[in-house]
N, C-alpha and C positions, 0 to 999 in steps of 0.2 A: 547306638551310642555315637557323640560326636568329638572328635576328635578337640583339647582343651589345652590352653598355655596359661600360665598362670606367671603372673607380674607381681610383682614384690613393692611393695609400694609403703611407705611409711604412715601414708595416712587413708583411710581408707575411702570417707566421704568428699574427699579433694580431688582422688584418682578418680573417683566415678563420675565427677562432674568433668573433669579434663576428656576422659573418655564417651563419653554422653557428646559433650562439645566436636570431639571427632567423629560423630555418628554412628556409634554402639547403644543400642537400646539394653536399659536397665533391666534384668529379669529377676535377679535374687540379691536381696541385700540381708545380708547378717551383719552380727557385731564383728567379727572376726574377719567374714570375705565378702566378697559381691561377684556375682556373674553376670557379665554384660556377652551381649549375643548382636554380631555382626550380621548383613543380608550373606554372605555367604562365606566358608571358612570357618575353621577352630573358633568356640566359644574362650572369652577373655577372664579368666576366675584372677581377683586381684587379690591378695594374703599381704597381710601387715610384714614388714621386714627390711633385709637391704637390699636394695633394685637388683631385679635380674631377674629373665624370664628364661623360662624352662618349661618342659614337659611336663601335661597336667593328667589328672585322672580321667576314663572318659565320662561324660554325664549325657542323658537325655538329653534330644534337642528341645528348645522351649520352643512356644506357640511366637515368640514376637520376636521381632528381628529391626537390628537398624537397619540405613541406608547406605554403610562405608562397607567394603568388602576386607577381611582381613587374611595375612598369613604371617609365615614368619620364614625369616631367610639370614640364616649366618647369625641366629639371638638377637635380631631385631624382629620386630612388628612391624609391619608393613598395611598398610592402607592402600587401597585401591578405589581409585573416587573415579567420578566423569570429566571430572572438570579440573584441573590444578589452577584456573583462575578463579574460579567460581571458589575454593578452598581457599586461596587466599583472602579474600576480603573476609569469607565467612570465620577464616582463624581469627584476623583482625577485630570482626565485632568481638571476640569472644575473647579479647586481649592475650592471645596466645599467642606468646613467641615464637617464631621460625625462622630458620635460615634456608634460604633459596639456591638452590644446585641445578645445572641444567637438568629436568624435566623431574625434578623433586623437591617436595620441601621435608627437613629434618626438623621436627618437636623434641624435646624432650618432657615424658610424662613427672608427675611429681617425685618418683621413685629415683628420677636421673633417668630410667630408659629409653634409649633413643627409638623414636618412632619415624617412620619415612612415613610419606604421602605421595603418591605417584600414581598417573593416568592410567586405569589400565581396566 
Protein backbone atom coordinates (compact mmCIF):
# COMPACT_ATOMS: atom_id res chain seq x y z
CA UNK A 1 0.00 0.00 0.00
CA UNK A 2 1.13 3.50 -0.81
CA UNK A 3 1.36 6.18 1.21
CA UNK A 4 -1.92 9.06 -0.08
CA UNK A 5 -2.81 13.00 0.69
CA UNK A 6 -5.71 13.98 -0.19
CA UNK A 7 -6.51 17.84 -1.35
CA UNK A 8 -9.66 19.32 -0.92
CA UNK A 9 -10.57 21.05 -3.83
CA UNK A 10 -13.91 22.67 -4.89
CA UNK A 11 -14.11 21.45 -8.22
CA UNK A 12 -12.95 18.35 -9.12
CA UNK A 13 -12.32 18.24 -13.11
CA UNK A 14 -10.44 21.73 -12.80
CA UNK A 15 -8.11 20.26 -9.99
CA UNK A 16 -7.30 17.40 -12.20
CA UNK A 17 -6.38 19.22 -15.12
CA UNK A 18 -4.24 21.97 -12.86
CA UNK A 19 -2.69 18.68 -11.56
CA UNK A 20 -2.26 16.75 -14.81
CA UNK A 21 -0.60 20.36 -15.86
CA UNK A 22 1.94 19.85 -12.91
CA UNK A 23 2.86 16.45 -14.06
CA UNK A 24 0.54 13.94 -12.10
CA UNK A 25 -0.76 11.22 -14.32
CA UNK A 26 -4.48 10.57 -14.13
CA UNK A 27 -5.40 7.05 -12.75
CA UNK A 28 -8.89 7.17 -11.19
CA UNK A 29 -11.66 9.48 -11.74
CA UNK A 30 -15.03 9.26 -10.00
CA UNK A 31 -17.90 11.69 -9.53
CA UNK A 32 -16.84 12.31 -6.10
CA UNK A 33 -12.65 12.04 -6.09
CA UNK A 34 -9.90 11.44 -8.74
CA UNK A 35 -6.35 9.76 -7.93
CA UNK A 36 -3.54 11.23 -9.58
CA UNK A 37 -0.14 9.17 -9.22
CA UNK A 38 3.17 11.17 -9.24
CA UNK A 39 6.90 9.21 -10.74
CA UNK A 40 7.55 8.96 -7.17
CA UNK A 41 5.92 9.79 -3.59
CA UNK A 42 2.23 9.68 -1.85
CA UNK A 43 -0.41 9.32 -4.47
CA UNK A 44 -2.65 12.78 -4.73
CA UNK A 45 -6.56 11.50 -4.03
CA UNK A 46 -8.52 15.17 -4.59
CA UNK A 47 -12.33 15.17 -2.68
CA UNK A 48 -14.69 18.01 -3.20
CA UNK A 49 -14.54 20.65 -0.22
CA UNK A 50 -12.61 23.60 1.43
CA UNK A 51 -8.72 23.49 0.51
CA UNK A 52 -6.52 21.71 2.77
CA UNK A 53 -4.53 18.73 2.43
CA UNK A 54 -4.23 16.03 4.92
CA UNK A 55 -3.50 12.58 5.57
CA UNK A 56 -5.19 10.06 3.13
CA UNK A 57 -6.08 6.36 3.24
CA UNK A 58 -3.43 3.97 1.92
CA UNK A 59 -4.36 2.48 -1.61
CA UNK A 60 -2.55 0.28 -4.15
CA UNK A 61 -0.03 1.61 -6.12
CA UNK A 62 -1.37 2.04 -9.76
CA UNK A 63 0.47 0.67 -12.97
CA UNK A 64 1.06 4.49 -14.40
CA UNK A 65 2.85 7.33 -13.09
CA UNK A 66 3.57 10.92 -13.98
CA UNK A 67 6.88 12.64 -14.45
CA UNK A 68 6.70 15.39 -11.18
CA UNK A 69 7.94 13.71 -8.09
CA UNK A 70 5.70 14.62 -5.01
CA UNK A 71 5.67 15.03 -1.05
CA UNK A 72 4.41 17.06 1.42
CA UNK A 73 6.27 19.40 4.04
CA UNK A 74 4.50 21.51 6.80
CA UNK A 75 0.66 20.87 4.56
CA UNK A 76 1.95 21.93 1.40
CA UNK A 77 2.63 19.71 -1.74
CA UNK A 78 5.76 19.91 -2.91
CA UNK A 79 6.89 19.02 -6.43
CA UNK A 80 10.19 18.05 -7.35
CA UNK A 81 10.94 18.64 -11.08
CA UNK A 82 14.63 18.69 -12.98
CA UNK A 83 14.35 21.79 -14.21
CA UNK A 84 12.72 25.06 -12.50
CA UNK A 85 13.39 26.73 -15.90
CA UNK A 86 12.25 24.15 -18.03
CA UNK A 87 8.77 24.52 -15.22
CA UNK A 88 8.59 27.77 -16.02
CA UNK A 89 7.81 28.41 -19.39
CA UNK A 90 6.07 24.88 -19.26
CA UNK A 91 3.66 26.68 -16.20
CA UNK A 92 3.44 29.65 -18.72
CA UNK A 93 2.08 27.53 -21.71
CA UNK A 94 -0.47 26.12 -19.57
CA UNK A 95 -1.35 29.78 -18.20
CA UNK A 96 -0.62 28.89 -14.63
CA UNK A 97 0.06 31.52 -12.31
CA UNK A 98 3.31 31.48 -10.14
CA UNK A 99 5.32 33.46 -8.18
CA UNK A 100 9.11 33.05 -8.21
CA UNK A 101 11.19 32.63 -4.75
CA UNK A 102 14.84 31.95 -4.84
CA UNK A 103 15.07 28.29 -6.18
CA UNK A 104 11.07 27.86 -6.18
CA UNK A 105 8.17 28.53 -7.68
CA UNK A 106 4.71 28.94 -5.45
CA UNK A 107 1.04 27.82 -7.51
CA UNK A 108 -1.76 27.77 -5.95
CA UNK A 109 -4.18 24.70 -6.90
CA UNK A 110 -7.85 25.52 -7.56
CA UNK A 111 -8.83 24.61 -3.88
CA UNK A 112 -6.40 27.73 -2.79
CA UNK A 113 -3.57 25.20 -1.83
CA UNK A 114 -0.30 26.18 -2.03
CA UNK A 115 1.96 24.06 -4.14
CA UNK A 116 5.89 24.62 -4.32
CA UNK A 117 7.88 23.48 -7.35
CA UNK A 118 11.43 23.10 -6.66
CA UNK A 119 14.68 21.30 -8.08
CA UNK A 120 15.27 18.44 -6.62
Amino acid sequence: MTETVVAHVPEIAEAVGFYQALGLALEELLPKEALLAPKEGPLLLLRPGEGGVEAGPPRPRPEGEGFARLRVEEGRLVLLVESLEHEKVRLSKYGLPFQEAPGQLLLFDPGGNPVLVREG
